[in-house]
Structure formats: structure tokens, C-alpha cells
Residue, then its C-alpha position, 0 to 999 in steps of 0.5 A: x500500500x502507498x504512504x498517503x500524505x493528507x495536506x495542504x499543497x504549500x503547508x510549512x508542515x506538509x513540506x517538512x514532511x514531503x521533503x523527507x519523503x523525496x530525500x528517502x525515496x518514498x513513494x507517496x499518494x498526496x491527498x490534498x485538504x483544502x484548508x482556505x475551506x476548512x476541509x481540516x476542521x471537518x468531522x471527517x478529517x478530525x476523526x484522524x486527526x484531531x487538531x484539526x491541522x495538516x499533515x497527517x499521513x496513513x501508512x497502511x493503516x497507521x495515522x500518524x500526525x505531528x510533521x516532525x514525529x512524521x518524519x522520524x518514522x519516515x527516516x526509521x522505517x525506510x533508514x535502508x533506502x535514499x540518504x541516512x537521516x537518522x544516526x543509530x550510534x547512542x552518541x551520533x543520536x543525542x547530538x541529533x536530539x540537541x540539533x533537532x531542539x534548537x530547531x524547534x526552540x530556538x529557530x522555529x518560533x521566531x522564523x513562524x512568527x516572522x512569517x505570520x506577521x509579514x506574510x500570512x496575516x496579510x493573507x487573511x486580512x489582518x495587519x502586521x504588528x510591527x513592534x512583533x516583527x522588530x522583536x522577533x527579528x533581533x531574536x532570530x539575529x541572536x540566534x542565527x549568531x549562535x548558528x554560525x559558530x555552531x556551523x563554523x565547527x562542523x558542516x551540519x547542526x548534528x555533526x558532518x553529516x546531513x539529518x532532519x533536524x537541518x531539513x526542518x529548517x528549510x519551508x520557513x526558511x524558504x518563506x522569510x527569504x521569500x518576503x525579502x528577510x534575508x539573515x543567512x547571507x551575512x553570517x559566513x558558516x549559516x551561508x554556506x549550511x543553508x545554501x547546502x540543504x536548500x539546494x538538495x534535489x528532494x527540495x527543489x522538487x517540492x519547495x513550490x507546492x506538492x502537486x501532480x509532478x512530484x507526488x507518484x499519486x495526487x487524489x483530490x479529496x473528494x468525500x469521507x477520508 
């Protein structure tokens, strides 16, 4: 049975996990949800997921949501197939843990908030808060500072080789350098990681949307998941 991926076509979470599924060579049917319709606040798809947030993935028969938990079952059950991205060594595997944790607190909530204000809330009519958006770039700033001689030792966050916890980093990435917020550039070491991983095949593949050309099987939903 395919992998099926239910989301929504440009998520940030939905292409966190597409681009694993890319980088370790999975087949997979995307179904997409069409969230501007609250289709994921629909009783049928908070049966399987109930947030109500995309992506959720069945893997015949297993649901599964939570984009980064997705991913670390993606990378465990295929380590075998496309490029490792999950050490196994208890050493190798504590320093992913600590890359995988900056991620998500000390690059994720100011990347998401810098999103929301510049791009997302304009989206859906609001207005952006531009004492958010100061503070959160002089957080990020402070951050990405650390990031750089972190990167200035080795060639990726876990170590010298590649793991989720850099490919995390690239949808929000990929949206603030979208609406003109560059921070990479004037850190050397941050330069050169995220030009890396930014120009894998399994991003450039998806980074513009899943749609019919880059997912095996794309099923409009049509009724009950």
C-alpha cells in the first residue's frame, strides 16, 4: 500500500514532511485538504486527526500526525533506502536530539512568527504588528549568531553529516527569504549550511507546492477520508 500524505499543497508542515519523503525515496499518494475551506476542521478529517491541522499521513493503516514525529518514522522505517537521516550510534543520536531542539526552540518560533506577521496575516486580512516583527527579528539575529559558530565547527547542526533536524529548517526558511528577510547571507558558516540543504534535489522538487509532478499519486479529496 502507498504512504498517503493528507495536506495542504504549500503547508510549512506538509513540506517538512514531503521533503523527507523525496530525500528517502518514498513513494507517496498526496491527498490534498483544502484548508482556505476548512476541509481540516471537518468531522471527517478530525476523526484522524484531531487538531484539526495538516499533515497527517496513513501508512497502511497507521495515522500518524505531528510533521516532525512524521518524519522520524519516515527516516526509521525506510533508514535502508535514499540518504541516512537518522544516526543509530547512542552518541551520533543525542547530538541529533540537541540539533533537532534548537530547531524547534530556538529557530522555529521566531522564523513562524516572522512569517505570520509579514506574510500570512496579510493573507487573511489582518495587519502586521510591527513592534512583533522588530522583536522577533533581533531574536532570530541572536540566534542565527549562535548558528554560525555552531556551523563554523562542523558542516551540519548534528555533526558532518546531513539529518532532519537541518531539513526542518528549510519551508520557513524558504518563506522569510521569500518576503525579502534575508539573515543567512551575512553570517559566513549559516551561508554556506543553508545554501547546502536548500539546494538538495528532494527540495527543489517540492519547495513550490506538492502537486501532480512530484507526488507518484495526487487524489483530490473528494468525500469521507
Amino acid at each position: 500500500m502507498v504512504l498517503k500524505l493528507y495536506g495542504f499543497t504549500t503547508s510549512i508542515c506538509t513540506l517538512r514532511v514531503a521533503v523527507v519523503l523525496k530525500e528517502k525515496n518514498v513513494s507517496f499518494e498526496f491527498i490534498p485538504v483544502d484548508i482556505l475551506k476548512s476541509a481540516h476542521k471537518a468531522p471527517e478529517f478530525t476523526a484522524y486527526q484531531p487538531f484539526g491541522q495538516v499533515p497527517y499521513i496513513d501508512d497502511d493503516g497507521l495515522i500518524l500526525y505531528e510533521s516532525r514525529a512524521i518524519c522520524r518514522y519516515i527516516a526509521a522505517k525506510y533508514a535502508s533506502q535514499g540518504t541516512p537521516l537518522l544516526p543509530s550510534d547512542p552518541t551520533a543520536i543525542a547530538l541529533f536530539e540537541q540539533a533537532a531542539s534548537i530547531e524547534a526552540s530556538n529557530y522555529d518560533p521566531f522564523v513562524s512568527g516572522l512569517a505570520w506577521e509579514l506574510k500570512f496575516t496579510k493573507l487573511f486580512g489582518g495587519k502586521t504588528d510591527e513592534a512583533r516583527v522588530k522583536s522577533l527579528q533581533g531574536q532570530l539575529s541572536a540566534k542565527l549568531d549562535a548558528y554560525d559558530v555552531i556551523l563554523g565547527k562542523q558542516k551540519y547542526l548534528a555533526g558532518n553529516d546531513i539529518t532532519l533536524a537541518d531539513l526542518f529548517h528549510l519551508p520557513y526558511g524558504a518563506v522569510i527569504l521569500d518576503i525579502g528577510l534575508d539573515k543567512f547571507s551575512s553570517r559566513p558558516n549559516v551561508a554556506r549550511w543553508w545554501k547546502d540543504i536548500s539546494s538538495r534535489a528532494s527540495w527543489k522538487t517540492v519547495k513550490g507546492g506538492i502537486h501532480q509532478g512530484n507526488a507518484i499519486h495526487y487524489r483530490v479529496l473528494q468525500s469521507a477520508l
